[in-house]
LOKOLTOR-732474 format. One line per field, with one value per atom (N, C-alpha, C, O): residue number from 1; atom name; x, y, z. Coordinates in Angstrom, 3 decimals, padded with zeros to 6 digits. Atoms other than C-alpha are relative to their C-alpha. Layout:
N
pos	(NUM/...)
site	(CA/...)
u	(X/...)
v	(Y/...)
w	(Z/...)
This chain:
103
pos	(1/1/1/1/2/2/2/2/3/3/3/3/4/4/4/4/5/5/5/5/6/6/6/6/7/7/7/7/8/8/8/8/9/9/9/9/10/10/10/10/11/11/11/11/12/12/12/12/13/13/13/13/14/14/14/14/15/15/15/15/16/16/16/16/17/17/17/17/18/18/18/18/19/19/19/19/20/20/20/20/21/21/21/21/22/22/22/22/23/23/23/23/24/24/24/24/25/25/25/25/26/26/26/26/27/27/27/27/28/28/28/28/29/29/29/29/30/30/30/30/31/31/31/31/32/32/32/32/33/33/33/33/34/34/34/34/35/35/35/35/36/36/36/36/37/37/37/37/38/38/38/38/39/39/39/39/40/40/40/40/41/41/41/41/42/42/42/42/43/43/43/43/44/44/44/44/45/45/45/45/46/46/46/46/47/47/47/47/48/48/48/48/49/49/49/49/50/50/50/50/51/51/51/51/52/52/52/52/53/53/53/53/54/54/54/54/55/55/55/55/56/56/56/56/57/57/57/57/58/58/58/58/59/59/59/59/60/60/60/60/61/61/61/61/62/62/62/62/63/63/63/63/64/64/64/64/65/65/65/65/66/66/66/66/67/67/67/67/68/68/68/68/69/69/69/69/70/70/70/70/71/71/71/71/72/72/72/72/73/73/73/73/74/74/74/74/75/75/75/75/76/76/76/76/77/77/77/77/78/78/78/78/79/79/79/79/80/80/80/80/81/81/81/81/82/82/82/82/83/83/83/83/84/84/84/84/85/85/85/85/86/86/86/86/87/87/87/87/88/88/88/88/89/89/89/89/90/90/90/90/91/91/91/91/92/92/92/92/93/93/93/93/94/94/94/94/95/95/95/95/96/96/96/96/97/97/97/97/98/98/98/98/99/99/99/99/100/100/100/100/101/101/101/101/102/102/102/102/103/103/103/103)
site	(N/CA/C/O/N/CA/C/O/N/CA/C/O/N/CA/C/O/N/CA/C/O/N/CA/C/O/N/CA/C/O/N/CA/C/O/N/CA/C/O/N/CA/C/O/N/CA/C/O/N/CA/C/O/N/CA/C/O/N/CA/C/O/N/CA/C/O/N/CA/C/O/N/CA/C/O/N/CA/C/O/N/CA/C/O/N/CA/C/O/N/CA/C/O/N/CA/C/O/N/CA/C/O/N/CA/C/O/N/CA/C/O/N/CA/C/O/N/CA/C/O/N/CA/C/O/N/CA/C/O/N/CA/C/O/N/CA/C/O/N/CA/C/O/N/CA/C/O/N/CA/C/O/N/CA/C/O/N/CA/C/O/N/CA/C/O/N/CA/C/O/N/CA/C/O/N/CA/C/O/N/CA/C/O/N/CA/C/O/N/CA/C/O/N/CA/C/O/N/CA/C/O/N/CA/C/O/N/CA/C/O/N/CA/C/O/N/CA/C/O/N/CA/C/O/N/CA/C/O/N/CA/C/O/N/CA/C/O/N/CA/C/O/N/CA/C/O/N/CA/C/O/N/CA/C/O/N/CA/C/O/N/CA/C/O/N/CA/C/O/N/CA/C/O/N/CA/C/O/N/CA/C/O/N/CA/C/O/N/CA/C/O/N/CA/C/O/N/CA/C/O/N/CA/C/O/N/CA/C/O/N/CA/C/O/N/CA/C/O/N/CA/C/O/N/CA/C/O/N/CA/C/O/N/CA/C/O/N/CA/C/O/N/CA/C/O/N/CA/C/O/N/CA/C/O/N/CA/C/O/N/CA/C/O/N/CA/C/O/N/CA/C/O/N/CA/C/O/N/CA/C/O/N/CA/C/O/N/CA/C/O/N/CA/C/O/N/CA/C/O/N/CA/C/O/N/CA/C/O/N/CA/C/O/N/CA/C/O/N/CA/C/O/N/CA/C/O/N/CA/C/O/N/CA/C/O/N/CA/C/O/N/CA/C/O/N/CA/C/O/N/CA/C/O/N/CA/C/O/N/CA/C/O)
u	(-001.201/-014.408/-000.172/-000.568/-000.068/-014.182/001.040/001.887/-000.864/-011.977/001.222/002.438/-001.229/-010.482/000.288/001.246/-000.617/-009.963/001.255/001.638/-001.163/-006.656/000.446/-000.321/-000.296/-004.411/001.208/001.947/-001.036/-001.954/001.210/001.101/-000.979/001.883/000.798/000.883/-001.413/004.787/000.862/000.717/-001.601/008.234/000.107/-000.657/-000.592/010.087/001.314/001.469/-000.985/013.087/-000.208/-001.036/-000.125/013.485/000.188/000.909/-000.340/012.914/-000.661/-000.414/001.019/010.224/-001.173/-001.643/001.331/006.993/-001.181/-002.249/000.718/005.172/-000.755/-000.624/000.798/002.550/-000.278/-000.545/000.188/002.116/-000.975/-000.674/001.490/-001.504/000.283/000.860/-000.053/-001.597/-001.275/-001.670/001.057/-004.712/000.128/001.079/000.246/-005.697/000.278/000.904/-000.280/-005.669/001.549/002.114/-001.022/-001.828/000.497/001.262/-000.044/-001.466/000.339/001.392/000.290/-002.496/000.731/001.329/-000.648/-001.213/001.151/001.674/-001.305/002.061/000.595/001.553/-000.418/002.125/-000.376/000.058/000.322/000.351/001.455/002.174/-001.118/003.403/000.963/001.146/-001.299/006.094/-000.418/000.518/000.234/004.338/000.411/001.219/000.153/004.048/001.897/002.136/-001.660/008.251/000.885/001.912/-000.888/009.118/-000.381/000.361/000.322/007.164/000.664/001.007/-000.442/008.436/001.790/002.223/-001.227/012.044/000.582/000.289/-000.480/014.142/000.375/000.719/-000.707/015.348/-000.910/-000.794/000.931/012.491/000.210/-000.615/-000.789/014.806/-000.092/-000.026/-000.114/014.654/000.680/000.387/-001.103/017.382/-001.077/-001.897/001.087/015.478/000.544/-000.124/-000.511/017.816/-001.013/-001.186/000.513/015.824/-001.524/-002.186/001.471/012.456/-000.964/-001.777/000.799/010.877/000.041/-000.798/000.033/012.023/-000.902/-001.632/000.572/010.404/-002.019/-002.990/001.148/007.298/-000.355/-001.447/-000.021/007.307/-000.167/-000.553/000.166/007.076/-001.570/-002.483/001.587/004.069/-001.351/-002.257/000.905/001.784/-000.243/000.715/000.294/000.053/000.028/-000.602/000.168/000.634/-000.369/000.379/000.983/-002.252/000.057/-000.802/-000.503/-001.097/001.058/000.997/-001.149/001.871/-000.029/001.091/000.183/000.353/-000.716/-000.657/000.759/-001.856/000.804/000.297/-000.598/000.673/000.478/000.003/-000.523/002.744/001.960/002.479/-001.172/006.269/-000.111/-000.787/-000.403/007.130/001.139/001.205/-000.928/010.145/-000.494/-000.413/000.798/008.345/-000.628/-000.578/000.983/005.493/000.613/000.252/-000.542/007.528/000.557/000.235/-000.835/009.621/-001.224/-001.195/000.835/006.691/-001.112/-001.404/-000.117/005.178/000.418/-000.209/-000.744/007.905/000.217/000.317/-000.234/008.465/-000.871/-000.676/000.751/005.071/-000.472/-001.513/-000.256/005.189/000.553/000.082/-001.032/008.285/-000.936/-001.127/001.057/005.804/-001.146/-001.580/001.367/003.107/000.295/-000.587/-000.197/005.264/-000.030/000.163/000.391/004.557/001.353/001.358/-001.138/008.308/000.923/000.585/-001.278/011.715/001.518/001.762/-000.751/014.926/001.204/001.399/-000.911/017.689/001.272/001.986/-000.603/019.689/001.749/002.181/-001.325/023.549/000.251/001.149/-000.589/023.194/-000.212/-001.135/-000.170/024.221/000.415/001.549/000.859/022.704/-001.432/-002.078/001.238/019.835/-001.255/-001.735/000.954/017.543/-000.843/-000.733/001.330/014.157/-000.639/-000.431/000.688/011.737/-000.995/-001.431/001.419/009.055/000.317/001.527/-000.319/009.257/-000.061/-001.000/-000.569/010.503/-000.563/-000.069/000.972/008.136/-000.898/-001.714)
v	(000.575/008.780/-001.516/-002.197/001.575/005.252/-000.621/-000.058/000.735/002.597/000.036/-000.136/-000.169/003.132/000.977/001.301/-001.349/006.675/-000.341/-001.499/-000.051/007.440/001.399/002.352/-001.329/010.223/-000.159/-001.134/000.070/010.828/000.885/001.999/-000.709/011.562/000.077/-000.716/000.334/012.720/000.887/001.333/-000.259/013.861/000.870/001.090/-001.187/017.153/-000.759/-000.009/000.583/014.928/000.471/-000.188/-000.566/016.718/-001.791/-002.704/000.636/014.326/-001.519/-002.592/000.754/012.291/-000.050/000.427/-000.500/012.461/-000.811/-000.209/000.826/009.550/000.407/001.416/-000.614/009.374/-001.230/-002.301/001.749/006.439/000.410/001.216/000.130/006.220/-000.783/-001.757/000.244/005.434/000.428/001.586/-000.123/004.904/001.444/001.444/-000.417/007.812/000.133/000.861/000.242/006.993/-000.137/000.689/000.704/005.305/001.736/002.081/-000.953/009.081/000.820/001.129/-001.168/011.226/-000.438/000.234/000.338/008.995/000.325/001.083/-000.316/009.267/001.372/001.698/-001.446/012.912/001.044/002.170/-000.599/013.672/-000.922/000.073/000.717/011.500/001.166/001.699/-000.408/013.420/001.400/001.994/-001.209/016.514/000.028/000.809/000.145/015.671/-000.527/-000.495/000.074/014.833/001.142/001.657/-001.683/017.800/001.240/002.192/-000.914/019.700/-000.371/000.584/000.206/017.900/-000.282/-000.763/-000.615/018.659/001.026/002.015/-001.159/021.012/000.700/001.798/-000.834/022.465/000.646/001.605/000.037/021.793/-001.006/-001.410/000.831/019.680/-001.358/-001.591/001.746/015.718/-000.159/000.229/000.857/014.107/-001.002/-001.534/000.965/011.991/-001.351/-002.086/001.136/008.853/-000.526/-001.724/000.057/009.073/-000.416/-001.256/-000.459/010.080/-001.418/-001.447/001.072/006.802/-000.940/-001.827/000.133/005.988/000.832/000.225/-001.461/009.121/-000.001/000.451/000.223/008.285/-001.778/-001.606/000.988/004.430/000.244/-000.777/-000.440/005.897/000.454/000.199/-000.760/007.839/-000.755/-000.040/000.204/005.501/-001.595/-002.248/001.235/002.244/-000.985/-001.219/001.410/-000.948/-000.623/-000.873/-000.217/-001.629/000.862/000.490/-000.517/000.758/-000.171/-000.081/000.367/000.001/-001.396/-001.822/000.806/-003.538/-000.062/-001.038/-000.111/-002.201/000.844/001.186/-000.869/000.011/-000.704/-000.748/001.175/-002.721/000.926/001.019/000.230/-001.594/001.996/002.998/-001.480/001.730/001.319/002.468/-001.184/003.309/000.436/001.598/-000.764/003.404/000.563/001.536/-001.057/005.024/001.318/002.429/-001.475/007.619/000.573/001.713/-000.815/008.328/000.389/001.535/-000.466/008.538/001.213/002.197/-001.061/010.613/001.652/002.675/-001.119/013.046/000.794/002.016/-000.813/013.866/000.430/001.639/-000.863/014.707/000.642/001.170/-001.191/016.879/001.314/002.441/-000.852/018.533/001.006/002.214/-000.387/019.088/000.985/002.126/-001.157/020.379/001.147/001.732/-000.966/022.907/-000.005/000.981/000.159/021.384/-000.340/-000.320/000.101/020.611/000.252/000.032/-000.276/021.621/-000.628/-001.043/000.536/020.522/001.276/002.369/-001.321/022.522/-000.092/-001.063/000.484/023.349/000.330/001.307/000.298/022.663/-000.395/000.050/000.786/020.377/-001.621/-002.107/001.568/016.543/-001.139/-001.192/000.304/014.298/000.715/001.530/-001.162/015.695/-000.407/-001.331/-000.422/017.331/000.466/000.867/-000.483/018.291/000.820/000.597/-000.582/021.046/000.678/000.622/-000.762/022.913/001.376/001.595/-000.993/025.870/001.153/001.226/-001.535/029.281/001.174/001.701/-001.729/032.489/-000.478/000.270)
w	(000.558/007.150/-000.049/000.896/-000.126/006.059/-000.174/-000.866/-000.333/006.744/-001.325/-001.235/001.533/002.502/000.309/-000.393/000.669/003.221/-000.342/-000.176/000.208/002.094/-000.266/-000.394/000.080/001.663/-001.005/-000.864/000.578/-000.841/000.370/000.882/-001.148/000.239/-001.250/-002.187/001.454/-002.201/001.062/002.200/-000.535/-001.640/-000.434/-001.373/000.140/-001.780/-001.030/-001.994/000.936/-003.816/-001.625/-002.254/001.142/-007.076/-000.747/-000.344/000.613/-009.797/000.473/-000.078/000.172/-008.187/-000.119/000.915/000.104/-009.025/000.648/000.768/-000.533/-007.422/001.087/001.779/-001.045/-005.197/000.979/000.432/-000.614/-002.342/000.968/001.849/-001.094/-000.381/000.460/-000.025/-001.245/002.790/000.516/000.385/-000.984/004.989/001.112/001.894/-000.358/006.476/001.705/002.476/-002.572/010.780/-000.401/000.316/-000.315/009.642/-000.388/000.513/-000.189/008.482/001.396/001.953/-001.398/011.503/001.024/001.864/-001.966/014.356/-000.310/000.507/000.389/012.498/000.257/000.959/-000.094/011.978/001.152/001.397/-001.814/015.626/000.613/000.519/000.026/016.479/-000.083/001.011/000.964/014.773/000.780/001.316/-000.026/015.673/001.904/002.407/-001.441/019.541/000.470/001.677/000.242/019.250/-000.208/000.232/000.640/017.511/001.239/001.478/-000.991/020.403/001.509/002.205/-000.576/022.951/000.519/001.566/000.321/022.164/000.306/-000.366/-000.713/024.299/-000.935/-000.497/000.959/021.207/-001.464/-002.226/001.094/018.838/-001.207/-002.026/001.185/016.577/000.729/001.936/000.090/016.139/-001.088/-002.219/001.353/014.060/-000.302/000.447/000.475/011.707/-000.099/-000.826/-000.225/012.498/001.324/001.546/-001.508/015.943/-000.168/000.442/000.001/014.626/000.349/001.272/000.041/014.296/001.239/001.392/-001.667/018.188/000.612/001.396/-000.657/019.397/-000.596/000.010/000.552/017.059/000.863/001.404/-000.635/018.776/001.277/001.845/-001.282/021.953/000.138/000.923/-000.261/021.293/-000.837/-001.265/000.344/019.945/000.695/001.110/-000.703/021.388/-000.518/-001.549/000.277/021.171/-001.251/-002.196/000.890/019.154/-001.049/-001.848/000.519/017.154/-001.187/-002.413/000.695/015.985/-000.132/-000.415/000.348/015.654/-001.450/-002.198/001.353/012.562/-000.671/-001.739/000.874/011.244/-000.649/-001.784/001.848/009.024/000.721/001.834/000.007/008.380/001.375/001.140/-000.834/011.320/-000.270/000.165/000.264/009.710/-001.620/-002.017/001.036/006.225/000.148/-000.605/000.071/007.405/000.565/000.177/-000.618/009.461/-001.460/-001.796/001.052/006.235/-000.902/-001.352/001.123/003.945/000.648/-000.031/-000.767/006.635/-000.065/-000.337/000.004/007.010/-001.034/-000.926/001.048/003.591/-000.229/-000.359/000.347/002.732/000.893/000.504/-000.918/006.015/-000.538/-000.382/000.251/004.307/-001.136/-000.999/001.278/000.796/000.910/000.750/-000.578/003.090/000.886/001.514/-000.655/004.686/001.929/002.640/-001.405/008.463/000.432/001.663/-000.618/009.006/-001.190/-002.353/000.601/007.591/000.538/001.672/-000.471/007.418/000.486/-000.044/-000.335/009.383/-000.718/-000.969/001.151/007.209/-000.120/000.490/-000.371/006.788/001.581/002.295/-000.939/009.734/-000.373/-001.027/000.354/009.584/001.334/001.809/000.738/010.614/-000.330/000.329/000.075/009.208/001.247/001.903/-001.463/011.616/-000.641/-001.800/000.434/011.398/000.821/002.013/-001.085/012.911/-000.420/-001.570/000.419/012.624/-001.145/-001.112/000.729/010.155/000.928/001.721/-000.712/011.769/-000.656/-001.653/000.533/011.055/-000.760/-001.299)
């Protein structure tokens, strides 16, 4: 892997079609992040007002010194989580909550 990899992320939002790359490592730590939150959750659920606390927690310093902006990458993140089927939203609850997919 080299330092350009990149990965491309889109949204579940009907009616967008865009695509926004993002470095690869700013990827994974994110979504090992998100993933290591959502597991560590007595319930399984993280409100996604939270998420990007819960993701700040779990990554270093250093870390979150090369990441750039922390609640963009969680959101751009999460949604193409949602696209790739690795989290869902629960649904008719507010604020919205997020969790792993069920079956």
């Amino acid at each position: 892997m080299t330092e350009d990899d990149k990965i491309a992320c889109y949204t579940p939002t009907k009616g967008r079609e865009g695509v926004t790359r993002i470095p690869r490592w700013k990827y994974d730590c994110v979504r090992r992040a998100i993933l290591a939150a959502l597991d560590d959750a007595e319930d399984g659920q993280v409100q996604f007002q939270d998420l990007a606390n819960h993701v700040q927690d779990r990554l270093s310093s250093n870390q979150l010194a090369k990441l750039g902006s922390l609640g963009w990458h969680v959101t751009t993140v999460k949604l193409n989580m949602e696209v790739d089927g690795e989290l869902e939203r629960v649904a008719r609850k507010t604020p919205q909550t997020l969790q792993k997919p069920i079956g």
